[in-house]
N, C-alpha and C positions, 0 to 999 in steps of 0.2 A: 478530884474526887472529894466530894462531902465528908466532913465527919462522920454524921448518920452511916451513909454509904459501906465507910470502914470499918464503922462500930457491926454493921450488918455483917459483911465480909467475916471480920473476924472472928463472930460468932460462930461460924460455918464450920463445922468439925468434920474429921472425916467419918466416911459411914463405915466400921464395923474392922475396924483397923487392925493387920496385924502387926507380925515384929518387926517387918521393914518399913510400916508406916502406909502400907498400901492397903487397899479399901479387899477386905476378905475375898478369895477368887478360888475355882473349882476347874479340876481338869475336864473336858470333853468327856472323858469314858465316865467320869461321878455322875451318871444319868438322872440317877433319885435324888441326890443331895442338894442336886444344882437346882432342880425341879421342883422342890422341898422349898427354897431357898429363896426363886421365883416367885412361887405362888404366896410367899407370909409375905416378903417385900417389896415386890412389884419390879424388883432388876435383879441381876446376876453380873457378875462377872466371871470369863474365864480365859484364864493365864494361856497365854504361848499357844492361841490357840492358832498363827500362823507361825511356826520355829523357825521358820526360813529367814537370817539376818539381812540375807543378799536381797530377798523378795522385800523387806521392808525398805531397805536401801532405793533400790531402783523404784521404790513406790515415791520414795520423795524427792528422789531425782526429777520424776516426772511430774509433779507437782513443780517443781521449779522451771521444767521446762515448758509447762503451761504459761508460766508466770511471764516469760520471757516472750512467748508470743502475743499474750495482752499486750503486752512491753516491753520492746526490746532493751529499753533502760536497763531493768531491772535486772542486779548481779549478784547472785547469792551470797559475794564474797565483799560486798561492797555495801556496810549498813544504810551508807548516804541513799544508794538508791530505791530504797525502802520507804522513802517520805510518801507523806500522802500524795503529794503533786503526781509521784510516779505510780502509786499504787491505784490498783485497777479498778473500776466501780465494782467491776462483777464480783471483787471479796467483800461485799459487804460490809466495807469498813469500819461499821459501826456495830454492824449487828449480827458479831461473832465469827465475822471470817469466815464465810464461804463464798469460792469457788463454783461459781452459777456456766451455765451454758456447756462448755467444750465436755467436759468430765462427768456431766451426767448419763452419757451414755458410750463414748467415742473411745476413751485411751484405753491400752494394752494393760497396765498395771491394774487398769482402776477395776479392770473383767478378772486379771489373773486373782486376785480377791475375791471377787464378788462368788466367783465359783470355785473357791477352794472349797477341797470337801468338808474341816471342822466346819465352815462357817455355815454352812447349807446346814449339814448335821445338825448344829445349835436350834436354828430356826424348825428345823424338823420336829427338833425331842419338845419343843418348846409350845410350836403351834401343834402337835400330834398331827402332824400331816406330810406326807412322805411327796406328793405334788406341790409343789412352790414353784411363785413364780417371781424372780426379784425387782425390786423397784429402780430405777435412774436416778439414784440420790447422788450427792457432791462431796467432796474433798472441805473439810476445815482447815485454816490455816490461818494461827493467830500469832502477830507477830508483835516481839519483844518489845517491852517497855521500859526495863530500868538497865542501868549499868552496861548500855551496849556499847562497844569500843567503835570508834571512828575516823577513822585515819586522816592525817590534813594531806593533800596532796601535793603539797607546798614545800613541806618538806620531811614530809613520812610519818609526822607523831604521830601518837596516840593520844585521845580524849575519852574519857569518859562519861558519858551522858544519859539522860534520862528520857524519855517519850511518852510523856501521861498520854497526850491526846493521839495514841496510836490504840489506848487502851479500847475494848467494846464495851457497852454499854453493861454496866454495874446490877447486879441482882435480876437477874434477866432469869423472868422463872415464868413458863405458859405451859399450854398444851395444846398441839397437832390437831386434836381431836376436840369439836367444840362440845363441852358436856350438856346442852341443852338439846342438838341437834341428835348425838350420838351416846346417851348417857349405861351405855353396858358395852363390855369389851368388843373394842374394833381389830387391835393389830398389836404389832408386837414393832418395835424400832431399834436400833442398833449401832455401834460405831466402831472401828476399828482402832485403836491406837498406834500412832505411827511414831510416836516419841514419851518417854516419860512423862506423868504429870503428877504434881503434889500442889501443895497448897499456894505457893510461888507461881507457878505456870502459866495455872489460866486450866479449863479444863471442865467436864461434866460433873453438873448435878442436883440434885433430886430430893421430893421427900417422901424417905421409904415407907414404904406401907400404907402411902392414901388411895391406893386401889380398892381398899376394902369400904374407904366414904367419900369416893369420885360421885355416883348415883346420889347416894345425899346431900351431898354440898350443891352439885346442880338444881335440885328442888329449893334447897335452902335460898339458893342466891338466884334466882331466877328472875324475881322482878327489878332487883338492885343492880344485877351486871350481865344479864341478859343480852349475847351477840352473837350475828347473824354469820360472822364471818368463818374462816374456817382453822385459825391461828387464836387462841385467846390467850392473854395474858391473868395470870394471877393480879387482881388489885394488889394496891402497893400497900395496904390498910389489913389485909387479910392477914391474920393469925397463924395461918399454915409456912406462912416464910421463916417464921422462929423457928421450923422444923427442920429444915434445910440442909441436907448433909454434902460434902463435899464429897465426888468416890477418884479416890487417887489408882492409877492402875500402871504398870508396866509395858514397855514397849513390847507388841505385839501381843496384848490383850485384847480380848473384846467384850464390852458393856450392852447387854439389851435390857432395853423396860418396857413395862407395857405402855401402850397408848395412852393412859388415863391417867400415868404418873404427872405430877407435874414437875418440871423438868427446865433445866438452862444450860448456860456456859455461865461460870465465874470465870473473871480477867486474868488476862494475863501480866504479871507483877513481877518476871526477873528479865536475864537475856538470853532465853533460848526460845526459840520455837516451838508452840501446843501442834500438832500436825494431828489430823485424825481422816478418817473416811466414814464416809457414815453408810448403812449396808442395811436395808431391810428388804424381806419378802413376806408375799402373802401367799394362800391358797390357790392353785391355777385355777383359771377361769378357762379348761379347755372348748366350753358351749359357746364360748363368746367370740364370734366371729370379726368383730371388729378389733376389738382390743387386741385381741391374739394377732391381726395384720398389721394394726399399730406397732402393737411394741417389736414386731419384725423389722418393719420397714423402718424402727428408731434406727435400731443397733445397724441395720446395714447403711442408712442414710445418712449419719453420721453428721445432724443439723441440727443440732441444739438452737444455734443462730444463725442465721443470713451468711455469715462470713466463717463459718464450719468447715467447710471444705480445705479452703485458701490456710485456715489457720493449722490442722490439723495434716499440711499434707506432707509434713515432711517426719509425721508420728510411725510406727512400727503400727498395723493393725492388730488388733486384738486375736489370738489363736484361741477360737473354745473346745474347750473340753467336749466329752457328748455329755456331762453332765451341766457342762454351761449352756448349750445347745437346751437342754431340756429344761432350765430353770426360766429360759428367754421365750420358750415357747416352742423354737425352730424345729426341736426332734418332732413335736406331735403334728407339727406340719408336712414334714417330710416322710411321715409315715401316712398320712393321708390318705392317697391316693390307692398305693402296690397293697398297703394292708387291710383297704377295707372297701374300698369300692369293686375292682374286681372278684374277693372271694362272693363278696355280698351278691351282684347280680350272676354269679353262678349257682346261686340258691332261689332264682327268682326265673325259673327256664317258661313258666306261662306266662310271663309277662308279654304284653302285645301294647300298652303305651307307655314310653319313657321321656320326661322333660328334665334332663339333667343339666345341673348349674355347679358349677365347682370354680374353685380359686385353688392350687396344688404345684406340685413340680417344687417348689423350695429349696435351692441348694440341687435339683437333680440336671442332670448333662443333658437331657435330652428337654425338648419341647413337644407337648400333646398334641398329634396331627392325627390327620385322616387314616393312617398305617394303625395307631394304635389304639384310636376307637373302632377301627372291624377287628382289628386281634384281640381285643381287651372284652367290647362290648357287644358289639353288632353279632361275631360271629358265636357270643354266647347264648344268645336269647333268641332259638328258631322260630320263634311266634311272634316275635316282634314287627308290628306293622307300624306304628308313628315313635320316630324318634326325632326329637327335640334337644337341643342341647347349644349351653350357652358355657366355656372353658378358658381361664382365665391362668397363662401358667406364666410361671415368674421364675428364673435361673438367676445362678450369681454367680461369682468368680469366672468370667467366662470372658476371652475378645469377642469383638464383634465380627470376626472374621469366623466365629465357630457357630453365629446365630443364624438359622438358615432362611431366606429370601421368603416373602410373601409369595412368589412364583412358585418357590419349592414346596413350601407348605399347600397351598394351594391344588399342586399335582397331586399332591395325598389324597385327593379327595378323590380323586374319579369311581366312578360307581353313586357314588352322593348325588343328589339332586344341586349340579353346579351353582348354578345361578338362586340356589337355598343359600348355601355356604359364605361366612362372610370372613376376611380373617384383617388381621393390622398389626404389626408387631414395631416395637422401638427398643433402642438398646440407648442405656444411659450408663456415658462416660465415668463420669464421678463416681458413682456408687456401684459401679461395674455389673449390673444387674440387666435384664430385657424382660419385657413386659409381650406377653403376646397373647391376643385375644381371637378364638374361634368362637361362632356360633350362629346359629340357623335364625334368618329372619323370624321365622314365628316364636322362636323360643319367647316363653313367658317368664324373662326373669326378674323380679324386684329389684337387683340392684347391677351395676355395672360398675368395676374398681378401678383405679388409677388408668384413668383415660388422658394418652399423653395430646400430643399437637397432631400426632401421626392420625388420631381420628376422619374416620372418613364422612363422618353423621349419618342420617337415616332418619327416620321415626320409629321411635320405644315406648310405645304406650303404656306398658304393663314397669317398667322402671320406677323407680321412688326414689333408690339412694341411689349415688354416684359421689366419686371421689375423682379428683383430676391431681396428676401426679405428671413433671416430666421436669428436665434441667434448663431445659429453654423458658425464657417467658410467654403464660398467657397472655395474646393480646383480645383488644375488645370482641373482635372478630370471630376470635376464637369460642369466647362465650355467648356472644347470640348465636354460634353453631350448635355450642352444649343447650342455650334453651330452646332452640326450634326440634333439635333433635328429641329434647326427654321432655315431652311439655306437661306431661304430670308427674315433674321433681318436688318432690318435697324435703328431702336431705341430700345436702350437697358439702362436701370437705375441698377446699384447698390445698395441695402442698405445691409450693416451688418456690425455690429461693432470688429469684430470677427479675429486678427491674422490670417492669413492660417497655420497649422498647419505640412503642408507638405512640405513647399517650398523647404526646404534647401535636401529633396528626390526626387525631382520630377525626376533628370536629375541621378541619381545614383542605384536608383531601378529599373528604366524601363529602359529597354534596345530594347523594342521596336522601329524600326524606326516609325513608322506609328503613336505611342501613346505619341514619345517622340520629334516630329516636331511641327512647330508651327502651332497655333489653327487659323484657317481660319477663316472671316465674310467678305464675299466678296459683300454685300450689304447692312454693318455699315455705316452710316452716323450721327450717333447722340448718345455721349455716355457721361454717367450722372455719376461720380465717387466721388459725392461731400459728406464729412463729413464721408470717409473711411477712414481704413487704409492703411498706401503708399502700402501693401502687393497687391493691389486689382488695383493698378495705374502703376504699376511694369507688373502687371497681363498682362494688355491690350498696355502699352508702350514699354517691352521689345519686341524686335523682334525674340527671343528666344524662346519666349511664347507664342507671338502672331503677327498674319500678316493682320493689315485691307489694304484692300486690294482697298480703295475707299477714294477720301478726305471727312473730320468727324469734326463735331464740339464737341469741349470737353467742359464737364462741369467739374471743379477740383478745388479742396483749391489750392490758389496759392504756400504754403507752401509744401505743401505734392510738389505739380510739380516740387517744385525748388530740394526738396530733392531726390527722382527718379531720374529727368534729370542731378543732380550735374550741377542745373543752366544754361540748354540747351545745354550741351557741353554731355554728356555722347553719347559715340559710339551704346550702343543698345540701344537708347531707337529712334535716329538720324531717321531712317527709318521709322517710326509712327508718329515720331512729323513731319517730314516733311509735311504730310497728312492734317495735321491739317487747317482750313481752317475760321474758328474761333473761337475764346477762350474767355470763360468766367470763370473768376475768383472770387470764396469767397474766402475772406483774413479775420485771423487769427478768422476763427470761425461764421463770422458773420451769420445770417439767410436766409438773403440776399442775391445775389451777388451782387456785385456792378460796375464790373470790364468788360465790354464787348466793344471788340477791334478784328478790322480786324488782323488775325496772319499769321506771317510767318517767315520762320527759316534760320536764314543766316546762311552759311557756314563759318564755326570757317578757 
């Protein structure tokens, strides 16, 4: 560390400090004081607001047992294994110790937090909104720098040593929120404290009360530091760093600031562990039909990365509360169906045309068949002469010995115009979930969700979005089925974590002209390839493979694009990215994207 750096550092005082040296804190029930408190400084703290010693315990236990699976090196009890050589990319080792990928949606501990009730409460009194829906943030974990003991194993000593270069990066002060892009209040952010911190530690902080000249300084500095991205740093030249306060808190406190604060980690300077969880929520978006199936399908998918599964299998799954349930979205899914679709078309008795499109069942035991659209629907609506109807229903916890045959479903149907009726059902291992789809050739529906391999195709004229979702790999095959069947897609999503298995045959077995050309979507304009494998970005970039035929905005790990395109220079992939019209990039795993920018592709 620099002189400068230290003279910085120890400027940094704590913010608003009481008698035991900790940054001023407010019980949960102080609704007005704490709110008071908020609003003049742009954070709060409040004490103990998990009391549970054993919950903080086992919170860091499981942090270490993450650790372990990045690396099985790695021994809590053994400082040696703690070098950089053994420590894992995904903590960020530079840039403050986070724990990327497994723990932004996946572990027991990391949920038994997220939906505690203070913490919810906080965020309620805070945003005035009793509907929240919480975010997939990460675990911190910054580890020790000075005076760590080291054992020789030679012959048992003890040494005492130092670790400058384990420290993170020094004055590390930005904000989440880009002030040119977002210049009036966005969100509110948060962290849990999972061990002590003081001024030694390592630890959050902040300069209080620039929420009140976030909006001006954005004006002010707008042609000078002007960026597009969606992370900014404070210049290192800016005047607001002398403001800087340190907030020391107690284990099992918790720190929110608004969005606008600017904000960091100062390092960590003795031999303990900074541990924290970071915890924010927003407003629920219950009209948002995507998101709300997204962040379903997170928490039960349990895929932060490729190797999610495999890494996580031998974790405790997470038990939700019904308030975790409802902060994830799941309640207002699972009430869906029983609570508003039946009483609704019992108030609609003249209705005589019905085109119904639903996604529903969540968590329920049963599957939507022919039995319970005549007892639900048919035999409610006597006037009823065209029914239409396209049903999409999705169960979890369940074997597949309790999912019932496309035969059986199918029997449901009699009375139905048979050869109307279409159905496909799959049951995936991993996430212990089935997917099964009813619906009427004619139905007019816009979109079709997580269509596995089980797909039978057809022709979908009236289709636009579609999502392809299963455990198996998509092969080529597979997708000139998805575009002959929906030939006017225009949004399309990937999920599967799954190698293709045929790639290196596709061009050597088929000798077909017509099977062995490239796969047309000549009304793609929006395609989702995020947290794949490059096999599935190859899929849709080579021009060999594939021809969109329209300019498209991609979603993609920026990683995986640079490897495909060999860094925007590769000759097939030149024809597609051309297309491209904007790009939004996740980098190196995050949850998030962070990364959105007008694209285009110069000629090498």
């Amino acid at each position: 560390m620099s002189n400068s750096d230290a003279e910085k550092e120890s400027s940094c005082i704590t913010a608003f400090s009481d008698d035991e040296g900790f940054t001023k804190s407010f019980s949960i029930n102080e609704t007005n004081e704490l709110l008071d408190f908020f609003h003049k400084y742009g954070f709060v703290v409040i004490r103990d607001i998990v009391d549970s010693q054993s919950q903080i315990e086992n919170t860091v236990d499981e942090i270490w047992n993450l650790l372990r699976v990045l690396n099985p090196k790695i021994d809590k009890n053994d400082s040696s294994t703690w070098e950089d050589a053994n420590w894992p990319i995904q903590m960020g080792l530079k840039d403050g110790g986070f724990i990327s990928h497994m723990s932004d949606v996946a572990t027991k501990m990391c949920w038994e937090n997220r939906q505690h009730p203070n913490i919810v409460k906080l965020f309620q009194i805070l945003l005035q909104q009793d509907d929240l829906w919480v975010k997939f943030d990460r675990y911190g974990f910054m580890r020790p720098t000075k005076d760590i003991p080291f054992t020789n194993k030679d012959n048992n000593s003890i040494t005492i040593e130092d670790r400058p270069e384990w420290r993170s990066k020094p004055n590390w002060l930005h904000w989440d929120q880009n002030p040119w892009k977002y210049p009036d209040f966005m969100g509110i952010q948060g962290l849990l404290a999972l061990s002590d911190t003081n001024s030694n530690t390592g630890g959050f902080h902040c300069v209080p009360s620039f929420t009140h000249r976030f909006k001006q300084w954005s004006i002010d500095n707008e042609q000078a530091h002007r960026s597009r991205g969606g992370l900014v740093n404070v210049p290192s030249d800016d005047p607001i760093r002398n403001e800087v306060k340190q907030i020391h808190v107690r284990k099992g406190s918790f720190v929110a600031w608004d969005s606008r604060l600017p904000h960091g980690n100062f390092p960590n300077n003795n031999n303990q562990f900074r541990i924290v969880q970071y915890i924010a929520f927003e407003p629920a978006k219950e009209n948002d039909e995507r998101e709300l199936t997204s962040r379903i399908d997170a928490f039960h998918m349990r895929r932060l990365c490729s190797k999610a599964d495999e890494q996580l299998a031998g974790f405790p799954e997470p038990q939700l509360t019904e308030l975790g349930e409802k902060i994830i979205g799941i309640r207002i899914a699972r009430n869906d169906y029983d609570e508003t679709i039946p009483p609704l078309l019992r108030r609609m008795l003249n209705l005589t045309k019905l085109n119904l499109c639903l996604t529903l069942g969540l968590f329920s035991q049963k599957i939507v068949d022919g039995n319970i659209i005549r007892r639900d629907i048919v035999s409610q609506l006597p006037k009823l002469k065209k029914f239409d109807f396209f049903i999409h229903s999705i169960t979890f916890k369940q074997n597949e010995d309790t999912i019932p045959s496309i035969d059986d479903i199918q029997r449901t149907f009699i009375g139905f115009e048979k050869s109307s009726v279409q159905c496909h059902a799959n049951y995936l291992p991993k996430s212990k979930q089935s997917h099964c789809h009813i619906y009427c050739k004619r139905c007019s529906m816009i979109y079709f969700n997580f269509i596995t391999n089980h797909f039978h195709g057809g022709i979908f004229h009236s289709v636009r979005k579609i999502s392809l979702l299963d455990e198996m790999p998509f092969e080529n095959e597979f997708f000139r089925r998805i575009a002959q069947s929906f030939p006017m897609l225009e949004e399309l999503s990937v999920i599967n974590n799954e190698e293709q298995q045929q790639k290196k045959q596709v061009f050597i077995s088929n000798n077909d002209l017509e099977n062995s050309s490239p796969i047309k979507y000549p009304h793609l304009h929006e395609l989702r390839l995020v947290r794949v494998p490059d096999d599935y970005v190859e899929q849709f970039l080579l021009n060999t493979k594939t021809c969109l035929e329209k300019k498209f905005i991609l979603y993609v790990e920026y990683e995986s694009l640079q490897r495909v395109t060999h860094g925007l220079t590769r000759d097939q992939t030149r024809m597609n990215c051309e297309k491209i019209i904007q790009l939004y990039l996740c980098y190196k795993g995050k949850s998030i994207i962070p990364v959105v920018q007008e694209f285009s592709l110069c000629a090498s």
